[in-house]
C-alpha positions in Angstrom: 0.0 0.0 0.0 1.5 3.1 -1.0 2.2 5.4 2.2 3.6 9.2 2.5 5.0 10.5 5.6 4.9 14.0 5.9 6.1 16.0 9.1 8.1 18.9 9.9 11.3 19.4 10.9 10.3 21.8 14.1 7.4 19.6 15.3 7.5 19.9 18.9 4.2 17.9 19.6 5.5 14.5 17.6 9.0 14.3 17.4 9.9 13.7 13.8 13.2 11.5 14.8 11.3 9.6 17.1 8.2 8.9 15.3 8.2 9.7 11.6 11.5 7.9 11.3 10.9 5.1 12.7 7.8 4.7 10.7 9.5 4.8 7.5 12.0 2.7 8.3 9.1 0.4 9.3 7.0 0.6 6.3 8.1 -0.6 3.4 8.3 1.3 0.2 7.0 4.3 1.8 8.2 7.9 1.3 8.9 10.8 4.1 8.8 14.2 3.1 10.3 16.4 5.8 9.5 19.7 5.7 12.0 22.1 6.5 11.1 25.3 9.2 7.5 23.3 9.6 5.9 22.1 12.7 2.8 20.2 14.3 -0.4 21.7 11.6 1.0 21.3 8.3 -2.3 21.3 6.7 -3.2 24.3 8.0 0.1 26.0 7.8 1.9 24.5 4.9 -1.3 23.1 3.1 0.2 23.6 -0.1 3.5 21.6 0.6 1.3 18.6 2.0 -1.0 18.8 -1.3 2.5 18.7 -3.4 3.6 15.7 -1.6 0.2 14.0 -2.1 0.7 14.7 -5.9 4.0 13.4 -6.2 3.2 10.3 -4.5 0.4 9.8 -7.0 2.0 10.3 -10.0 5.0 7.6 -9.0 2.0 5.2 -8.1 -0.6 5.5 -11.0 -3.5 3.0 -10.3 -4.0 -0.3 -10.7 -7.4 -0.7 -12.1 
C-alpha cells in the first residue's frame, strides 16, 4: 500500500526523529517528506507543501485498475 509521511522538521508535539523515522523505516516502500522550518499543523500552515507531496506520490504510483 503506497504510504507518505509528511512531518516537519520543528514539530514539537510529535518528534519527527522519534516517530516519523521510525515509521518509514518500518514501512516498506514508503516515502517521508520532511519539511524544513514546519511544525505540528501542516495542513493548515503548509497546506500547499502537503498537497504537493500528495501529488508526487500519485504520479509515481498510477492506479491499478
Amino acid at each position: 500500500m503506497p504510504t507518505v509521511i509528511v512531518t516537519g522538521d520543528a514539530d514539537e508535539l510529535v518528534n519527527p526523529v522519534k516517530h516519523a523515522y521510525p515509521l518509514h523505516s518500518e514501512i516498506g516502500h514508503s516515502e517521508l517528506v520532511v519539511l524544513p522550518a514546519a511544525g505540528h499543523m501542516l495542513p493548515h500552515t503548509r497546506p500547499e507543501a502537503v498537497v504537493n507531496a500528495l501529488r508526487s506520490a500519485a504520479k509515481a504510483r498510477p492506479a491499478q485498475v
